[in-house]
C-alpha positions in Angstrom: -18.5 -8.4 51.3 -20.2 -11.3 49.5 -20.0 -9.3 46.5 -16.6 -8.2 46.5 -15.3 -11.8 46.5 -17.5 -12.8 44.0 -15.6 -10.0 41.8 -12.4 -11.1 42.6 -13.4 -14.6 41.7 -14.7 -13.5 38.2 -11.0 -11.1 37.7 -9.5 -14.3 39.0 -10.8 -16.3 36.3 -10.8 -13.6 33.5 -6.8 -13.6 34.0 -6.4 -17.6 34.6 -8.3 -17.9 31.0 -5.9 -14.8 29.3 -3.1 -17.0 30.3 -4.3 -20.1 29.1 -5.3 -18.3 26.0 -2.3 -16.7 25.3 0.2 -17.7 22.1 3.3 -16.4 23.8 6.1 -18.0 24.0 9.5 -16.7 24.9 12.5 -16.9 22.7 15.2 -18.7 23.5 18.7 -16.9 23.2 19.7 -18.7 19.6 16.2 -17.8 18.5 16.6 -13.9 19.9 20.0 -14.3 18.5 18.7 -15.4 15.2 15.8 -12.9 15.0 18.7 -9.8 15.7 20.7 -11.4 12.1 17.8 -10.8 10.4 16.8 -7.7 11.6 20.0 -5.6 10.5 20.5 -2.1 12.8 19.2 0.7 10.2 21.9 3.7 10.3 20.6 7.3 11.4 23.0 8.8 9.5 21.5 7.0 6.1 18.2 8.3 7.3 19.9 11.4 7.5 21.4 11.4 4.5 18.1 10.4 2.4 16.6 13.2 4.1 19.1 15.7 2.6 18.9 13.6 -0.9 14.7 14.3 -0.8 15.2 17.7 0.2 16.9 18.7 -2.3 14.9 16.5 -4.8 11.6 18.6 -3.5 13.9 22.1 -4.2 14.6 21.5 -8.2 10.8 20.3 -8.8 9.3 23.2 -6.8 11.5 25.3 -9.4 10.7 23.1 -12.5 7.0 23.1 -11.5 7.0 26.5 -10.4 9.8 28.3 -12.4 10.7 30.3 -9.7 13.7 30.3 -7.6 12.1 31.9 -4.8 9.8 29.0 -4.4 12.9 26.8 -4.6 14.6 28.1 -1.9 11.6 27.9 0.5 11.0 24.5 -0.3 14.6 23.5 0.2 14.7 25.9 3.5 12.1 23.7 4.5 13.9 20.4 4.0 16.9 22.3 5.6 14.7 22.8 8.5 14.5 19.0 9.3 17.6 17.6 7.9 20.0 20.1 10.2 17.9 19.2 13.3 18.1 15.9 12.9 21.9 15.6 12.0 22.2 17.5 15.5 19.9 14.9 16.8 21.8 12.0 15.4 25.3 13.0 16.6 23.7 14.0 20.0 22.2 10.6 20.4 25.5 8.4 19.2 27.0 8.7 22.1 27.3 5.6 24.5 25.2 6.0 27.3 26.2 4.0 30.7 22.4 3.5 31.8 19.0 3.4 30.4 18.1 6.6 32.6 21.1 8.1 30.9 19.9 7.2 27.4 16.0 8.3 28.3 17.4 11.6 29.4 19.8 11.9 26.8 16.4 11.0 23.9 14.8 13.5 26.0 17.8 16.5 25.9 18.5 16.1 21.9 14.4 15.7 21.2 13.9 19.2 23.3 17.2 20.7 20.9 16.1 19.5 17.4 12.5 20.9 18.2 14.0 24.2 19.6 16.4 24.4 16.7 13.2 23.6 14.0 11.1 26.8 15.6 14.2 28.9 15.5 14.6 27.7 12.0 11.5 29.0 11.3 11.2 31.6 12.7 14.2 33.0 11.2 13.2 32.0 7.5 11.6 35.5 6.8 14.7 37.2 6.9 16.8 34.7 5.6 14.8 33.2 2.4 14.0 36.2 0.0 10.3 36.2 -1.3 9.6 33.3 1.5 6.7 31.3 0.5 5.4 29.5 3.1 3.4 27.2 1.2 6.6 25.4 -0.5 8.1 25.5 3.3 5.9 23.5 4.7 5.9 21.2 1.5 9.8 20.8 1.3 9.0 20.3 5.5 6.3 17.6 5.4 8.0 15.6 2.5 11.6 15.7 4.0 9.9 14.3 7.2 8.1 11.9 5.2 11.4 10.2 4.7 11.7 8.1 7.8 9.0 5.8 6.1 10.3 5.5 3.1 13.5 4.5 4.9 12.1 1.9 7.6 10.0 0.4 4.1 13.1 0.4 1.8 15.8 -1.7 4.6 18.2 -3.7 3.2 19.2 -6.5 3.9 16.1 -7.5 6.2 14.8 -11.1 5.9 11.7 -12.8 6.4 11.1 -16.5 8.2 9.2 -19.4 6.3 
């Protein structure tokens, strides 16, 4: 018994020094409100969009690097493969949701659609891409994805504090 208040003294004190510790502070609403004007909202639709724009981009060098169309086509198959998915996505998620469950189920429902429309995407891309090559797929794929960095790096319009 001795011992198991002896612990709760030590936790007690381990939290009591975290607290004192601790460099948080709170914002205050004109700060919050402040922080939000520099912090612009970043459209999924331009995501979307430079998506499609890389996808395409990834298409015309596989063929100037490669000189073959075939290889073209997969890699822009590929790019296809995330751009339609996530357009779905996007327009799925715009919608106003009423409650946080609502939105969470809502993330969850369009997540489980683009990743069921991707496989099928994939799955159909022997029969639909003549002389498929894989390789350039999962290039035009990976780079397309790639995207959402380059977007979140390349915000306009986003401010920094002294």
């Amino acid at each position: 018994m001795a011992q198991a208040s002896t612990r709760e003294k030590v936790t007690a004190s381990e939290a009591e020094s975290e607290v004192e510790d601790s460099d948080f502070k709170p914002l205050t609403a004109q700060q919050a409100q402040e922080w939000r004007d520099r912090q612009p909202p970043l459209s999924v639709w331009r995501i979307v969009v430079m998506q499609a724009l890389v996808g395409v981009v990834v298409a015309l060098l596989a063929w100037w690097l490669t000189g073959r169309l075939q290889v073209a086509w997969s890699a822009g198959y590929g790019a296809l493969s995330v751009v339609l998915p996530a357009a779905l996505f996007a327009r799925g998620m715009a919608r106003k949701r009423t409650s946080a469950g609502a939105a969470m189920a809502g993330l969850m429902g369009w997540e489980l659609v683009k990743i069921v429309l991707t496989v099928a995407m994939l799955a159909a891309a022997p029969r639909l891409v003549p002389g498929l090559s894989w390789l350039a797929l999962l290039a035009g794929m990976v780079i397309t994805m790639k995207t959402y960095w380059i977007a979140l790096l390349a915000r306009p319009g986003v401010r920094r504090t002294d």
